[in-house]
C-alpha positions in Angstrom: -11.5 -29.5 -1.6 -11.3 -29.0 1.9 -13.2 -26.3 3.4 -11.7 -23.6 6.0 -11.6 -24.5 9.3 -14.7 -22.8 10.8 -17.0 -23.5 7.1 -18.8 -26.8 7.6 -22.0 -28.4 5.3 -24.3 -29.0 7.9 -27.9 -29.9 8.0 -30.1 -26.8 8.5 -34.7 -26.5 8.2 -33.8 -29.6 6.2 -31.1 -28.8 3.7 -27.8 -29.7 3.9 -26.2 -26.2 4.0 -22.6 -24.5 3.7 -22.4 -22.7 7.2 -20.5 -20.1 9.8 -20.9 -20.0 13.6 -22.0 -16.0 14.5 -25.0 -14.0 15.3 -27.5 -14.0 12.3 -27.6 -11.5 9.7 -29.6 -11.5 6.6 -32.8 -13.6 7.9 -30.8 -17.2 7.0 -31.7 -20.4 8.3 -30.0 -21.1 11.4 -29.5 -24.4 13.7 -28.2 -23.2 17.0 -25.0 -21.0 16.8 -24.9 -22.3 13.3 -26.0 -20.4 10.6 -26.5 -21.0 6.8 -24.6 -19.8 3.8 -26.6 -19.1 0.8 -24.0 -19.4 -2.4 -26.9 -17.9 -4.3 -26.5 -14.3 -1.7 -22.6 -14.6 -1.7 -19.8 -14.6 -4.7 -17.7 -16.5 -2.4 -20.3 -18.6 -1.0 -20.8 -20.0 -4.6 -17.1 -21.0 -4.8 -17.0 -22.8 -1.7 -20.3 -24.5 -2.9 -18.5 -25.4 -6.5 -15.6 -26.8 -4.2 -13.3 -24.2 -5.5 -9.9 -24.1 -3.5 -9.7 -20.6 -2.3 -6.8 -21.2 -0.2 -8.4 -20.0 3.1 -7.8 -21.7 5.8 -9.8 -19.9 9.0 -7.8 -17.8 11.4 -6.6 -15.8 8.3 -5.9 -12.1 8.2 -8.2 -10.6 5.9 -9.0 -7.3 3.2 -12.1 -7.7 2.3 -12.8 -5.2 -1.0 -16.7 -4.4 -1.8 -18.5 -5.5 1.7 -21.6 -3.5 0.9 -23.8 -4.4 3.9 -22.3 -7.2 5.1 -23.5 -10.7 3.5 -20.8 -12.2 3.0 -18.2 -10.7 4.7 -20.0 -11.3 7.7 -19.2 -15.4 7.1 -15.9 -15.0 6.5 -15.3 -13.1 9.7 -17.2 -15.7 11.2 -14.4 -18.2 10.5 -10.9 -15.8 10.2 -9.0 -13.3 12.2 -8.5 -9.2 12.0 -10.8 -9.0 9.1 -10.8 -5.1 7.4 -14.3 -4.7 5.5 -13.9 -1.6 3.2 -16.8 -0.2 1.5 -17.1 2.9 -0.3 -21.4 3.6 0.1 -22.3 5.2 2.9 -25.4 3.5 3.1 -24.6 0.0 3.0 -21.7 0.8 5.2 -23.7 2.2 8.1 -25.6 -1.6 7.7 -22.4 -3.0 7.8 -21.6 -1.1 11.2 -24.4 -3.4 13.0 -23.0 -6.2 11.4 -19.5 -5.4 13.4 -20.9 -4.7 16.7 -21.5 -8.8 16.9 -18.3 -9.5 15.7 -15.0 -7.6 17.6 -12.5 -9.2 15.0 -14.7 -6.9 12.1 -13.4 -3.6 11.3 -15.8 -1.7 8.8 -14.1 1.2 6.9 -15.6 3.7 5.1 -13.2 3.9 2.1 -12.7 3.5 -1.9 -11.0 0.1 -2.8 -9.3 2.0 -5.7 -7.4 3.9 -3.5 -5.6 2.2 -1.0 -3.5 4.2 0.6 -6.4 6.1 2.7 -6.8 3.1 4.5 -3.1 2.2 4.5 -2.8 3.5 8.2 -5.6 1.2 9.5 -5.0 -2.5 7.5 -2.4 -4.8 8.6 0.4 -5.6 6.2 1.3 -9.0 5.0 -2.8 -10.1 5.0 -3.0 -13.7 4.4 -6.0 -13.1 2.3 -7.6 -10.5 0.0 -11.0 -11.3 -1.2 -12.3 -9.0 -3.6 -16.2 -8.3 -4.9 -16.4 -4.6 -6.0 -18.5 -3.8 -8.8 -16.9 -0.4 -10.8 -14.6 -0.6 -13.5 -11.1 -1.7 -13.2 -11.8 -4.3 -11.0 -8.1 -5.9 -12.0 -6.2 -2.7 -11.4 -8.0 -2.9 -7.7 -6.6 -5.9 -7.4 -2.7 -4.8 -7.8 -2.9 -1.5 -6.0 -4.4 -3.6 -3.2 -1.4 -6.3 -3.3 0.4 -3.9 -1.0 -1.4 -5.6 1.5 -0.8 -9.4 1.0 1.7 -12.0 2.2 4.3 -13.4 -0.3 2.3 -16.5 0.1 -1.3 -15.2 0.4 -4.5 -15.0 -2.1 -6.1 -13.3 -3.7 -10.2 -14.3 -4.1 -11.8 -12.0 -6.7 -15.4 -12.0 -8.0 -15.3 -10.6 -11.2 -18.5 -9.0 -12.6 -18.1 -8.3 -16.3 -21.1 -5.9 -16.9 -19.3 -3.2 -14.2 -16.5 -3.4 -16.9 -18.6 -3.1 -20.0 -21.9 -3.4 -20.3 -22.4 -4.4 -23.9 -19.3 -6.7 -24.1 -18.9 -10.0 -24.6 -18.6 -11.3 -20.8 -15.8 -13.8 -21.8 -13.6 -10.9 -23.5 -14.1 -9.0 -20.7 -12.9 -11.7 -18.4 -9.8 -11.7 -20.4 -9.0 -8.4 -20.2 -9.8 -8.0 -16.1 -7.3 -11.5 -15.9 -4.7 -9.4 -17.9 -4.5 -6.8 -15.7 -4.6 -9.5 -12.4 -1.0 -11.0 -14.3 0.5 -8.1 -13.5 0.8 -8.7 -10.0 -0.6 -12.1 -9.4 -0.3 -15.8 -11.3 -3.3 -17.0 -11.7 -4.3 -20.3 -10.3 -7.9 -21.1 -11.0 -10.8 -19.7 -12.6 -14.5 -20.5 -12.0 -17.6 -19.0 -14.0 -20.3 -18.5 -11.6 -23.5 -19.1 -14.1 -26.1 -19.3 -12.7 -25.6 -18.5 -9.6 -24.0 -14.8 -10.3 -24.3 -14.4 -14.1 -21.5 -12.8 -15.8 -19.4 -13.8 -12.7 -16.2 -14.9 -12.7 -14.5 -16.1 -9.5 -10.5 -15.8 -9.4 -8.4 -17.6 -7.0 -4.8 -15.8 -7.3 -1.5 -15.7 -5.8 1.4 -12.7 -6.0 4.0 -13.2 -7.9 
């Protein structure tokens, strides 16, 4: 699996360590301009760290769906282009602000992911990437009202967190019914339990069809 460009394992307090060039954010490790990735803080941190093929390539155009305060998203806009970070708490959204003010390419908006067409104005068209982490119910319809926004040839990179669905069901039945509701808009290429990492996580790698 080859990494984006702008995601490298490098060797950081020790460890080797996924890792992003940009300002600090979270208290990680750092070596320089360097600074670590910690799979076990970030849905799609843990992808790249079970070599997952996500697709990304660095430079991309991304949506990113669920930023909360900024954790992982900040990575990814270390490595990628215009990247639109939409967040529907106030809170974790004002953290998120900070976050942007080291990173021009960052646009934080203050939105719901389930309704897409209040931020419609503001995100690019034809994104090369979504990458999805929200945690409310009907996390697969998010996904297709938010395919608006993707290339032809883009992906889709969804963390799927079964108890925001149900909270007594089985996680794998759950997973089945959130990838039902993906196949309405995207094929499905891969699939990728994140135990133990993020239990009851699934990570989806997706692409419209």
């Amino acid at each position: 699996m080859t990494l984006p460009q702008g995601v490298e394992h490098r060797t950081i307090a020790g460890d080797e360590r996924l890792a992003t060039r940009g300002e600090p954010v979270y208290g990680e490790p750092t070596d320089g301009e360097w600074r670590a990735w910690d799979p076990g803080r970030s849905k799609l941190g843990a992808l790249f760290a079970r070599e997952v093929d996500t697709g990304l390539s660095g430079g991309d155009t991304v949506l990113y769906l669920g930023a909360a305060s900024g954790t992982t998203v900040s990575h990814v806009a270390d490595f990628s282009g215009p990247t639109y970070a939409v967040e529907f708490a106030a809170r974790p959204t004002r953290q998120l602000v900070g976050v942007a003010e080291d990173r021009p390419n960052l646009f934080p908006l203050l939105k719901d992911a389930r309704k897409p067409d209040t931020y419609a104005h503001v995100v690019e068209r034809e994104c090369d990437a979504i990458i999805q982490d929200v945690a409310t119910r009907g996390q697969g319809e998010v996904a297709c009202r938010n395919r608006q926004f993707l290339a032809d040839d883009g992906r889709l990179v969804a963390a799927i967190k079964a108890r925001s669905e149900d909270v007594t069901g089985d996680p794998g039945d759950v997973f089945d019914a959130v990838l039902a509701d993906i196949e309405k808009e995207y094929e499905i290429l891969v699939t990728e339990r994140l135990d133990p990492l993020h239990d009851d996580h699934l990570g989806v790698v997706a692409q419209p069809r």
